[in-house]
C-alpha positions as CSV (number, residue, x, y, z in Angstrom):
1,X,-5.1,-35.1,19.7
2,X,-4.4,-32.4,17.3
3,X,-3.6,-29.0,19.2
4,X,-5.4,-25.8,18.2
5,X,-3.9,-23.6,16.0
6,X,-2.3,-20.1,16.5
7,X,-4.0,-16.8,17.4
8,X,-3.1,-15.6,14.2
9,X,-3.8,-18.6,11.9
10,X,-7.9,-18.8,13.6
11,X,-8.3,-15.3,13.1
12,X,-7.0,-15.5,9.6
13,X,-8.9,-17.9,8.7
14,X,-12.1,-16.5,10.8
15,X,-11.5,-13.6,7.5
16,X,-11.4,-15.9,5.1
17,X,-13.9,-17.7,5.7
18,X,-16.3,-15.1,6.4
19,X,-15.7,-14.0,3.1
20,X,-16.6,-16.6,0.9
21,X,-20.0,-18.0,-0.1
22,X,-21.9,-20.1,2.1
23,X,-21.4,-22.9,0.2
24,X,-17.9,-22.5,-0.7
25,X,-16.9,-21.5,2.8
26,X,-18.5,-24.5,4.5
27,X,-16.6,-26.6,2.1
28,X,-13.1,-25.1,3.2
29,X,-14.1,-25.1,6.3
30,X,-13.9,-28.8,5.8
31,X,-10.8,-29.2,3.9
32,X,-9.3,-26.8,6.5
33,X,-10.5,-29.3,9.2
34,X,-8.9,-32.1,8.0
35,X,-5.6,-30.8,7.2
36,X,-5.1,-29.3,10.7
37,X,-6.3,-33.0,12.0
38,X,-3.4,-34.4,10.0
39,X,-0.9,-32.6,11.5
40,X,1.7,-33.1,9.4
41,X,2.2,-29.8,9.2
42,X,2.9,-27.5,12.0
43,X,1.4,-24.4,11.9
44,X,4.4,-21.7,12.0
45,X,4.7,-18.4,10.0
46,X,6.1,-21.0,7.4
47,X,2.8,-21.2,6.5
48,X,2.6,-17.3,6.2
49,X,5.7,-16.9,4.0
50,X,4.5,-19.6,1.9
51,X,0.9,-18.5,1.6
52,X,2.2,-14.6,0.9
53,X,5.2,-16.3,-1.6
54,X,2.6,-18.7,-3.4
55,X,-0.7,-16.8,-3.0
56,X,-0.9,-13.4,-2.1
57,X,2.0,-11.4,-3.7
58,X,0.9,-13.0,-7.4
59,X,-2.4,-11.9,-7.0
60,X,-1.0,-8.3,-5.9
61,X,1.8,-8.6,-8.6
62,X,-1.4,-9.7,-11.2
63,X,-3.1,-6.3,-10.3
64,X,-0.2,-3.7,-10.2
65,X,0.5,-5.6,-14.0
66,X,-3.5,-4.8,-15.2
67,X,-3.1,-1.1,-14.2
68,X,0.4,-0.8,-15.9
69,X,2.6,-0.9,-12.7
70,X,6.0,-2.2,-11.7
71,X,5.9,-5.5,-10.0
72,X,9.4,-4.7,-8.9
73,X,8.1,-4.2,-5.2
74,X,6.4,-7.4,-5.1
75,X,9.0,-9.4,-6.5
76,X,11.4,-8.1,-4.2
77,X,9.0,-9.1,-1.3
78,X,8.7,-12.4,-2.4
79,X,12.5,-13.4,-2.7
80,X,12.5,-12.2,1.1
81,X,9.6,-14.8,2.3
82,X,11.7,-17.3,-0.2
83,X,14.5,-16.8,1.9
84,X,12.8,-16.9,5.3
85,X,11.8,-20.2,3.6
86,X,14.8,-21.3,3.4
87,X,15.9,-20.2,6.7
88,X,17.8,-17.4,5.8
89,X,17.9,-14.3,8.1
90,X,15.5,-11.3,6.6
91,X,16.6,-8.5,9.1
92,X,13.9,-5.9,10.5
93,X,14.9,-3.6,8.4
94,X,15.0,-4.9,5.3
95,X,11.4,-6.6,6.3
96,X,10.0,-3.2,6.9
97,X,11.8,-1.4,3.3
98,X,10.8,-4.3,1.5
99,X,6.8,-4.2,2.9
100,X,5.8,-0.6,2.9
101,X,5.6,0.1,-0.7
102,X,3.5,-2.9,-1.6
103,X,1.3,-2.6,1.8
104,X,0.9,1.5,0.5
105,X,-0.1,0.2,-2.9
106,X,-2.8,-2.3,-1.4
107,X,-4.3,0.2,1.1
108,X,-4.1,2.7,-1.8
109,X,-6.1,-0.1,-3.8
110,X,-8.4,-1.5,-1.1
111,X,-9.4,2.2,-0.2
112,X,-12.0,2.2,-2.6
113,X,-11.3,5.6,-4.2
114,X,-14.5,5.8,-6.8
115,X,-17.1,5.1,-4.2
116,X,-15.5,7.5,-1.7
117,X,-15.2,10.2,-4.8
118,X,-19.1,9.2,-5.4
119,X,-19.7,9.9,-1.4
120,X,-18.2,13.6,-1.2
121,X,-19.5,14.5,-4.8
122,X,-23.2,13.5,-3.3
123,X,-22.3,15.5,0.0
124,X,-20.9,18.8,-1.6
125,X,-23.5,18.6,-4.2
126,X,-26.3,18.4,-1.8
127,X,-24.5,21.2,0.6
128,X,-24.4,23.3,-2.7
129,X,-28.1,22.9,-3.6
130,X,-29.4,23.8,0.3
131,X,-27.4,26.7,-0.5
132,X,-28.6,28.1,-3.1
133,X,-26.6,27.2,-6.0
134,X,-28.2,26.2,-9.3
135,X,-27.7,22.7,-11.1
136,X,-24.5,23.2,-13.1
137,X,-23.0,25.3,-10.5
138,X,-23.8,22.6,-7.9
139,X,-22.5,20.1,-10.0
140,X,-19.2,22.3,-10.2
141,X,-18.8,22.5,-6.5
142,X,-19.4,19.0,-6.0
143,X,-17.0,17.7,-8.3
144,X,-14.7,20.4,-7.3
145,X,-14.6,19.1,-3.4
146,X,-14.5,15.4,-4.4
147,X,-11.5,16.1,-6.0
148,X,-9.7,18.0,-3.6
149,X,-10.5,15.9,-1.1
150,X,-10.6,12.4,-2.4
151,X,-7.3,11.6,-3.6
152,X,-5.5,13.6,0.2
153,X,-7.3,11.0,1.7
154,X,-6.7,7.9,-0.3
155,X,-2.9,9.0,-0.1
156,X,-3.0,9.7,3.7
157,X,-5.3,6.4,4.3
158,X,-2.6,4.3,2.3
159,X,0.9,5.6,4.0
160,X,-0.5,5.0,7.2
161,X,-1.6,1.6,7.0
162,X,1.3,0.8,4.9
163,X,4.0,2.7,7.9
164,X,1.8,1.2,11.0
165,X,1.9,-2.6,8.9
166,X,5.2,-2.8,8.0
167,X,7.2,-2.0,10.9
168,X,4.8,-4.5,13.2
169,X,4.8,-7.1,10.3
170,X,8.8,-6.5,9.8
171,X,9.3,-6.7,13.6
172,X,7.2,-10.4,13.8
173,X,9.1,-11.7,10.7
174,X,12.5,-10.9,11.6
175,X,12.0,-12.7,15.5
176,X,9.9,-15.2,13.8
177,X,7.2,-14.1,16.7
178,X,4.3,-15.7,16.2
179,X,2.8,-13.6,19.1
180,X,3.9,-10.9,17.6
181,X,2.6,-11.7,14.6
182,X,-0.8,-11.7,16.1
183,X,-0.9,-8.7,17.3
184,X,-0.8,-7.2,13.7
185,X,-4.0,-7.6,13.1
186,X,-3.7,-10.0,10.1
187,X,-7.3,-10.8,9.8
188,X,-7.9,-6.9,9.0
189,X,-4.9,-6.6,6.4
190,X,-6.2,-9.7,4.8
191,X,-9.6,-7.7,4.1
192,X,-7.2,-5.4,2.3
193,X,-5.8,-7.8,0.5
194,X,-9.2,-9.3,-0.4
195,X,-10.3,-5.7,-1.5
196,X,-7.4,-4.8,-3.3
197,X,-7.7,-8.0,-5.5
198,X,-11.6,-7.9,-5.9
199,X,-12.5,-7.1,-9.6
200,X,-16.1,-6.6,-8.2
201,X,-17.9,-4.5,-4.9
202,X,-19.1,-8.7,-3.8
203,X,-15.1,-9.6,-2.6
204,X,-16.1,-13.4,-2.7
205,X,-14.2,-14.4,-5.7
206,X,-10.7,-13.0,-3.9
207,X,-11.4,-14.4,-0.5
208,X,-12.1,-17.8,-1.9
209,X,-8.5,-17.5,-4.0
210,X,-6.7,-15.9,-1.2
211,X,-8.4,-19.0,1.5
212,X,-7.0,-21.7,-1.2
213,X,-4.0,-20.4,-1.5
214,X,-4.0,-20.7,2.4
215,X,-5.3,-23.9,2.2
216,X,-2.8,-25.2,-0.2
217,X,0.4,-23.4,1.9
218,X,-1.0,-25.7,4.6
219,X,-0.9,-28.8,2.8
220,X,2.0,-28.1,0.8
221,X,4.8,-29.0,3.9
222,X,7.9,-29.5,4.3
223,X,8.6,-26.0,2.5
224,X,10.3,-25.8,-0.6
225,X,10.3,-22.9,-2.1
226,X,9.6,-23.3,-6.0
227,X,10.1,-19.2,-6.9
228,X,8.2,-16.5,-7.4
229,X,4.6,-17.1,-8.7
230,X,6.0,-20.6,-9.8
């Protein structure tokens, strides 16, 4: 009898497949099914270093590289879940240094900055108008405010997700705490990853890559890590 899985691992996977098609989620749902019934694998943060080594940082590295970004940061993160692969001590600290500037990047990218610059242009423009101002003057102020406001908040929205993340992530990783793991919330950073991937508004397309890259880091056992995006 196969015994159920982590906190972390069914919430993780509550994400991912919440995010995905009907179709294409009850499918996975499937595959998932089986390979826990196997058991050949036991479901440790392993499976989180490798999915994250494999899986996630690629499709992060993939983005920072379309905008014209260093993928320094996310190659450094990857050799550290290689080495926890391999059974190497990652300490706290270098956990937490290595973490916060790709978690700032993907809360920066997963904030949704156009739609929230739409949202306060609409507000201020509106507030304008009731007041009084003409068309190209309330166009003016609108504008105006959504860019004074917009890009505080993105900034202030990313370092604090990235700060909060790291050091409870780093914390889990170094202990190899699965507990503590769970208490990270993963399920809600993997919506940021998921959004920070997503070419489109829909998010399916990058749930269903990030939940078969879990999927596969599953199935892949015993662990042998093949490099960075190999």
């Amino acid at each position: 009898m196969t015994s159920a899985p982590p906190t972390w691992f069914a919430e993780l996977t509550g994400v991912l497949h919440e995010g995905q098609s009907e179709t294409a989620g009850a499918d996975w749902a499937r595959r998932l099914h089986t390979a826990l019934s196997d058991g050949r694998v036991p479901v440790t943060l392993d499976v989180v270093h490798a999915w994250h080594l494999y899986t996630v940082i690629p499709l992060l590295a993939a983005v920072d590289a379309r905008a014209g970004r260093t993928t320094a940061a996310c190659a450094a993160l990857a050799a550290a879940h290689e080495r926890a692969l391999e059974g190497r001590s990652v300490t706290r600290e270098e956990w937490a240094d290595l973490l916060e500037p790709v978690l700032r990047q993907v809360y920066r990218d997963a904030y949704g900055f156009e739609e929230a610059f739409a949202v306060a242009y609409e507000n201020a423009r509106a507030y304008a108008v009731a007041n009084g101002f003409d068309g190209a003057d309330a166009d003016k102020y609108g504008t105006d405010y959504a860019e004074s406001t917009t890009e505080p908040n993105t900034r202030a929205y990313a370092e604090a997700n990235a700060l909060a993340n790291a050091r409870a992530v780093a914390a889990a990783y170094a202990t190899a705490d699965a507990e503590a793991f769970a208490r990270t919330f993963p399920g809600a950073r993997t919506r940021a990853y998921a959004r920070a991937v997503a070419a489109d508004a829909r998010h399916t397309s990058a749930y269903a890559r990030l939940a078969e890259g879990l999927l596969t880091a599953l199935e892949r056992g015993p662990f042998k890590p093949l490099g960075f995006m190999a």
